[in-house]
C-alpha positions as a Markdown table, in Angstrom:
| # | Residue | x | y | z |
|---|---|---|---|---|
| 1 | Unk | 0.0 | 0.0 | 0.0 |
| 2 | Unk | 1.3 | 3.4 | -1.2 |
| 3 | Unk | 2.7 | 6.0 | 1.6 |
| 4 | Unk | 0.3 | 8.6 | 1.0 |
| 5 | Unk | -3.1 | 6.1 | 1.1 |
| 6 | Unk | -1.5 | 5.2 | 4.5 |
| 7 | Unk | -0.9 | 9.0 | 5.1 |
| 8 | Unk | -4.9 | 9.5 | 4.0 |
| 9 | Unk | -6.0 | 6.5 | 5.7 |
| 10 | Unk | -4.4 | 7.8 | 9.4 |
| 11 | Unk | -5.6 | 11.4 | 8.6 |
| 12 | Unk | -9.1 | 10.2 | 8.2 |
| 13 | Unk | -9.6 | 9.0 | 11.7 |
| 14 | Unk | -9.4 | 12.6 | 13.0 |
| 15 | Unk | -12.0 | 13.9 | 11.2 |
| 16 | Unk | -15.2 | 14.6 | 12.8 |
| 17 | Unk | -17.4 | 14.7 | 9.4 |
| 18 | Unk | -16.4 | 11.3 | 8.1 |
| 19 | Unk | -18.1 | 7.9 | 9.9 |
| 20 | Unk | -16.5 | 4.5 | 9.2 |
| 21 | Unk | -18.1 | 1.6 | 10.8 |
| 22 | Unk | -16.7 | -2.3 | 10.5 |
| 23 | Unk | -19.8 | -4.8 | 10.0 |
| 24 | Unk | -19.2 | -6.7 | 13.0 |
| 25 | Unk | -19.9 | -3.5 | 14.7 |
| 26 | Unk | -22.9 | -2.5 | 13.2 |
| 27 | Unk | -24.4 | -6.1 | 14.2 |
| 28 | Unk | -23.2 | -5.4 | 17.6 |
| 29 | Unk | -24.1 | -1.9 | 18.9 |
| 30 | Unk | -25.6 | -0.4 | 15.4 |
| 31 | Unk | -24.8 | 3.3 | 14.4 |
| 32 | Unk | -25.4 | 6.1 | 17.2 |
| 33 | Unk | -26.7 | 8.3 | 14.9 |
| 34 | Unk | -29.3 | 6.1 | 13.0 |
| 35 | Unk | -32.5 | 8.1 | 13.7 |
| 36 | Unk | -30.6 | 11.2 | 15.0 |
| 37 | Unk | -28.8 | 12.7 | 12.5 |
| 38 | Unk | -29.6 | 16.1 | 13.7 |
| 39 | Unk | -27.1 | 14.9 | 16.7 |
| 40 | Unk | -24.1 | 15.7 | 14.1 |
| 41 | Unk | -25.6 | 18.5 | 12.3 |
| 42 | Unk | -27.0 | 20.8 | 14.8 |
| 43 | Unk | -30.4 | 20.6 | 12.6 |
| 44 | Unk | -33.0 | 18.7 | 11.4 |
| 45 | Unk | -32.6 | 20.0 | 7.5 |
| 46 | Unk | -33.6 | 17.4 | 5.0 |
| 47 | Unk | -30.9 | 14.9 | 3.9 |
| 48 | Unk | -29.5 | 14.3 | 0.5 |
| 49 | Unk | -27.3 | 11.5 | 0.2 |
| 50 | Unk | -24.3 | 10.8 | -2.5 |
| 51 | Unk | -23.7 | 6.9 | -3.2 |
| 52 | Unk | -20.7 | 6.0 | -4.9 |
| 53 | Unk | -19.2 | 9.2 | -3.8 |
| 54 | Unk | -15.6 | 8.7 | -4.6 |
| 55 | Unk | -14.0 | 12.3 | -3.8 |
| 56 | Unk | -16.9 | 13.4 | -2.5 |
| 57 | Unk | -17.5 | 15.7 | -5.5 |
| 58 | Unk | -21.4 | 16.4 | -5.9 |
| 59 | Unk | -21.8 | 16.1 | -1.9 |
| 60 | Unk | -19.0 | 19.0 | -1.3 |
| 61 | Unk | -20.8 | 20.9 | -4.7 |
| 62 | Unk | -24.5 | 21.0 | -3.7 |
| 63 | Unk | -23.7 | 21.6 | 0.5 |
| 64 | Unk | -22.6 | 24.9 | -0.9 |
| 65 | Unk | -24.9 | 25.6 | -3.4 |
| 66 | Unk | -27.3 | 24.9 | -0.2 |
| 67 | Unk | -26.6 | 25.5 | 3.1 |
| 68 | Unk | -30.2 | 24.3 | 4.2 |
| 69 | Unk | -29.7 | 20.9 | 3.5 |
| 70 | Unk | -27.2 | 18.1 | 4.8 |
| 71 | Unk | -25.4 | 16.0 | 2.8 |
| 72 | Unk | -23.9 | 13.0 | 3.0 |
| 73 | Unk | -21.4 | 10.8 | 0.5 |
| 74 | Unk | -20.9 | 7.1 | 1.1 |
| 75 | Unk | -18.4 | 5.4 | -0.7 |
| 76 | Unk | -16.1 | 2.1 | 0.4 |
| 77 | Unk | -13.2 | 3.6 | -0.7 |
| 78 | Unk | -11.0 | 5.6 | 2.1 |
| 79 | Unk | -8.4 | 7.1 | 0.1 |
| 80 | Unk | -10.8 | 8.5 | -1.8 |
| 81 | Unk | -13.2 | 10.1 | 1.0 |
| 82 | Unk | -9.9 | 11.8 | 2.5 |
| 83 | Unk | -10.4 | 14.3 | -0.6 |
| 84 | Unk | -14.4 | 14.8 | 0.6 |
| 85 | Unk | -14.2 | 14.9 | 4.2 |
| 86 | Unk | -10.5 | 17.2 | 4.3 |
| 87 | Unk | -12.4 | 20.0 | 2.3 |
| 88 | Unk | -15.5 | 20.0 | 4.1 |
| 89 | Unk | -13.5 | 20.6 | 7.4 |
| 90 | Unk | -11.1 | 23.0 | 5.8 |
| 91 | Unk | -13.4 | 25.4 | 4.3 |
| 92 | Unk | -15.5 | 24.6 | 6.4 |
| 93 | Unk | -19.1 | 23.0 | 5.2 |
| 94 | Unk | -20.5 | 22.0 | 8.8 |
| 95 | Unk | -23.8 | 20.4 | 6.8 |
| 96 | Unk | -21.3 | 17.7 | 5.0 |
| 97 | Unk | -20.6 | 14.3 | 6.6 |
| 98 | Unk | -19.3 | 10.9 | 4.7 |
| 99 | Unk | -19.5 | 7.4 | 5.8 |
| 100 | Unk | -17.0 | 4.6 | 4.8 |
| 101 | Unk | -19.4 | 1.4 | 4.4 |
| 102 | Unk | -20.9 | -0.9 | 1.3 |
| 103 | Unk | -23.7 | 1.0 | 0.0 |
| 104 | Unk | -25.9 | -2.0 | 0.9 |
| 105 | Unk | -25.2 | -1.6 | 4.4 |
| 106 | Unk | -26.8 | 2.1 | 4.1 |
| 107 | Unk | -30.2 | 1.6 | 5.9 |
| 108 | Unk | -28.3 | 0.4 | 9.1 |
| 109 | Unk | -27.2 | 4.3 | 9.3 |
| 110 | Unk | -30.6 | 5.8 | 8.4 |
| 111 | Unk | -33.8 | 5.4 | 10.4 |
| 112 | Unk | -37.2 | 5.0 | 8.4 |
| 113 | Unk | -38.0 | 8.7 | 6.3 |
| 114 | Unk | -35.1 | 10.3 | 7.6 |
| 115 | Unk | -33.3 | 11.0 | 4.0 |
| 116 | Unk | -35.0 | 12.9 | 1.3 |
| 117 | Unk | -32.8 | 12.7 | -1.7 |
| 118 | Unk | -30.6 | 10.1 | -3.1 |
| 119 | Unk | -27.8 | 11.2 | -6.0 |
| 120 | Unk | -26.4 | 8.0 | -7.8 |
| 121 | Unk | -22.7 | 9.6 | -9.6 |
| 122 | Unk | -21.0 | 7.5 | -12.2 |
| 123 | Unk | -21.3 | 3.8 | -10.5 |
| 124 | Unk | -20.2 | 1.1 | -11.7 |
| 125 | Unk | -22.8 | -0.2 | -14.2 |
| 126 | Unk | -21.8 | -4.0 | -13.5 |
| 127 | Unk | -22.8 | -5.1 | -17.1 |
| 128 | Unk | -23.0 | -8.4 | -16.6 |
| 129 | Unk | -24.3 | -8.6 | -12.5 |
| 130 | Unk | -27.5 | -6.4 | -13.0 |
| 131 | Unk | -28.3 | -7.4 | -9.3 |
| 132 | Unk | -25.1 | -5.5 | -8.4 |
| 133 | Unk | -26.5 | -1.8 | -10.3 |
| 134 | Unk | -27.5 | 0.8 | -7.5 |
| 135 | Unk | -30.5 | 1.5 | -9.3 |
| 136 | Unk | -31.4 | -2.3 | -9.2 |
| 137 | Unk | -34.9 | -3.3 | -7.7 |
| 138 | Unk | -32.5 | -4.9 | -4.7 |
| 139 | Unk | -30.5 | -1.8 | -4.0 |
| 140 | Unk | -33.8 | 0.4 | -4.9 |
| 141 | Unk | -35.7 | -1.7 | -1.9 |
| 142 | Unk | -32.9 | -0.8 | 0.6 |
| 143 | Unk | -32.8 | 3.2 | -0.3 |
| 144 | Unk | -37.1 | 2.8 | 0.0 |
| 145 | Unk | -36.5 | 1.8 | 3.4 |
| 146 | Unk | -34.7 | 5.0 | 4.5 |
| 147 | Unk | -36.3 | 7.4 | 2.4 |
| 148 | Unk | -39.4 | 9.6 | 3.3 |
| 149 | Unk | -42.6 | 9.9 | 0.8 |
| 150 | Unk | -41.9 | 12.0 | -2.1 |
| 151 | Unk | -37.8 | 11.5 | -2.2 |
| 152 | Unk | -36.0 | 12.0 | -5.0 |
| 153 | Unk | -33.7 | 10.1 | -6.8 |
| 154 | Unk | -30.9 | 11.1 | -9.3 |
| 155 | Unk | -28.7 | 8.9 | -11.8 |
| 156 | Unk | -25.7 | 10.6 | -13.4 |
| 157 | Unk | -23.9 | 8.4 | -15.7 |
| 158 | Unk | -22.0 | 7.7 | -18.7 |
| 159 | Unk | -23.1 | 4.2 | -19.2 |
| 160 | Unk | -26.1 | 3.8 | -22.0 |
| 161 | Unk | -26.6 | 0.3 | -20.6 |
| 162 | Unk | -27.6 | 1.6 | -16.8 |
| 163 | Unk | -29.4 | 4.5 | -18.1 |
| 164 | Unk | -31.8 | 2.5 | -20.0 |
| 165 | Unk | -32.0 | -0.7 | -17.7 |
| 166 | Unk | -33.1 | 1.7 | -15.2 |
| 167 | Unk | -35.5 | 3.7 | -17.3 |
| 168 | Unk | -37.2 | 1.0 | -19.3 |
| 169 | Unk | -36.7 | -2.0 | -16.9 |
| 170 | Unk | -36.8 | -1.7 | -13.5 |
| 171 | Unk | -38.9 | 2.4 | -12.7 |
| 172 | Unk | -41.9 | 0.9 | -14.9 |
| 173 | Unk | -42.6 | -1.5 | -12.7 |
| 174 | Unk | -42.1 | 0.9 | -9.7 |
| 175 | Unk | -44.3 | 3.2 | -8.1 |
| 176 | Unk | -42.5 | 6.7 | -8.7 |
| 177 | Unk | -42.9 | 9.7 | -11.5 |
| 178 | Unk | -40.0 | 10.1 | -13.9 |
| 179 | Unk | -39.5 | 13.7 | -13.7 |
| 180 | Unk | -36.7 | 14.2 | -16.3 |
| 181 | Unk | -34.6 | 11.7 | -18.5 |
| 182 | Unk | -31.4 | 12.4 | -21.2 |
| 183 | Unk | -29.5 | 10.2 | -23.4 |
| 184 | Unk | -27.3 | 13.6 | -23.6 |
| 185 | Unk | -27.8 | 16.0 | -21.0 |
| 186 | Unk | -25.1 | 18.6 | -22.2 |
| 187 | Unk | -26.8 | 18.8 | -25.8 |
| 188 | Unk | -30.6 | 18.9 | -24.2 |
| 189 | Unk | -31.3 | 22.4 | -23.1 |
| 190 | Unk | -34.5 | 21.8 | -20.7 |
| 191 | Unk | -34.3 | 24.0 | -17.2 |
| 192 | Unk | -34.6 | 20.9 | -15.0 |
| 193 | Unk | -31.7 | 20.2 | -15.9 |
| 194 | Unk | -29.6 | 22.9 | -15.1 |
| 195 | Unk | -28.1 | 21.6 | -11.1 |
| 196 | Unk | -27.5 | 18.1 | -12.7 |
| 197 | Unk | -25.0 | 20.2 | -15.2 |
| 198 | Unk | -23.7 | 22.1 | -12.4 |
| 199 | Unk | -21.1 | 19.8 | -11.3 |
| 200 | Unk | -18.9 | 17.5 | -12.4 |
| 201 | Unk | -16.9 | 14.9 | -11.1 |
| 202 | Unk | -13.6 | 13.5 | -11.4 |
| 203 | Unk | -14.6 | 10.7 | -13.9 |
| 204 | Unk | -17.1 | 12.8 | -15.3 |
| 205 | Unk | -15.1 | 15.4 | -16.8 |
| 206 | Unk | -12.5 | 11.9 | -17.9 |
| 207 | Unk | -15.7 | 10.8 | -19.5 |
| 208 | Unk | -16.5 | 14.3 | -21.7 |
| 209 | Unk | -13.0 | 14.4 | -22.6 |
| 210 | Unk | -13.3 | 11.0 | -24.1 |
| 211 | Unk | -16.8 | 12.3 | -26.0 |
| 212 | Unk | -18.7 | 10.4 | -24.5 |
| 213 | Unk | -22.3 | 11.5 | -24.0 |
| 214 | Unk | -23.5 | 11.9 | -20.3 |
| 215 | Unk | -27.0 | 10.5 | -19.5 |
| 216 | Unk | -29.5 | 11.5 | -16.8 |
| 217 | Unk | -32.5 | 10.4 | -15.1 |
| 218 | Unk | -34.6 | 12.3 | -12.0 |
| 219 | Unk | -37.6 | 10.6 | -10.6 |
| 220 | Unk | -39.9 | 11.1 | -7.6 |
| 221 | Unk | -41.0 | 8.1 | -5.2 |
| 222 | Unk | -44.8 | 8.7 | -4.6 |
């Protein structure tokens, strides 16, 4: 393992905004803040959640686009985090947090209705273990069981296979409105659209320099 991820990895237990958890304990004692999130932030302001996170780079985006809201990135990936969590105390964005965990872990952190929106950032698509897709009816289940009526959920991607798995085979048989859907969101001028464009991530920009066409897809669990 590479100095600096060691570096990263020791730096990231002293910061107060980023929440890693082993299994074994979770099993054992749960998470303190499951149900009482408004412990950490001071507040009760709705809860947006970033899955996939990597660097952290739509959670760190939309905290200051909106200080009214929390947010929250979960990724697996410490190295990675260290970017997130480092900025959010350096700048500082007290309504940011991260949590180092396998996204299907995520409801034993949240309590029934206590997040309100979901963003899904340039996952792995998993093209041939669709039971493995964060937008899959498995993973779709677990959010549903943390999320409060009317949520809403965002996929960001480059893939053409996940956008259209998730669009045409697994919302239809969902109960939830598709509120707005691109095959190209940079070359589809609708107003919607405009904070999905407003950031982009690491592999995001790799992705445009490449060419390759960016899909979206918003929709609203009723």
């Amino acid at each position: 393992m590479g100095h600096h991820k060691l570096q990263r990895f020791a730096e990231n237990l002293t910061f107060p905004n980023l929440f890693q958890v082993g299994f074994h304990q979770l099993e054992q004692e749960g998470f303190a803040l499951r149900g009482h999130w408004s412990d950490h932030f001071g507040n009760d302001n709705p809860i947006t959640l970033e899955l996939g996170c990597g660097k952290g780079d739509y959670t760190i985006a939309l905290a200051r686009i909106h200080p009214e809201r929390n947010y929250i990135g979960v990724d697996i990936k410490g190295a990675r985090l260290w970017r997130g969590a480092k900025t959010a105390v350096e700048e500082p964005l007290p309504n940011v947090a991260f949590i180092r965990t396998h996204i299907e872990l995520i409801d034993r952190f949240f309590a029934a209705d206590e997040v309100s929106e979901i963003w899904v950032t340039f996952c792995d698509p998993q093209p041939k273990k669709p039971n493995k897709r964060l937008t899959s009816p498995r993973f779709l289940d677990t959010y549903a069981r943390i999320l409060a009526p009317q949520s809403t959920l965002h996929l960001k991607t480059d893939s053409r296979e996940l956008y259209d798995y998730t669009l045409n085979e697994v919302l239809p048989v969902r109960d939830v409105e598709v509120v707005a859907s691109t095959d190209d969101l940079y070359n589809t001028v609708v107003d919607t659209l405009a904070e999905a464009k407003m950031t982009q991530t690491f592999y995001e920009r790799m992705f445009l320099a490449e060419g390759k066409p960016i899909t979206y897809l918003q929709w609203k669990n009723k």
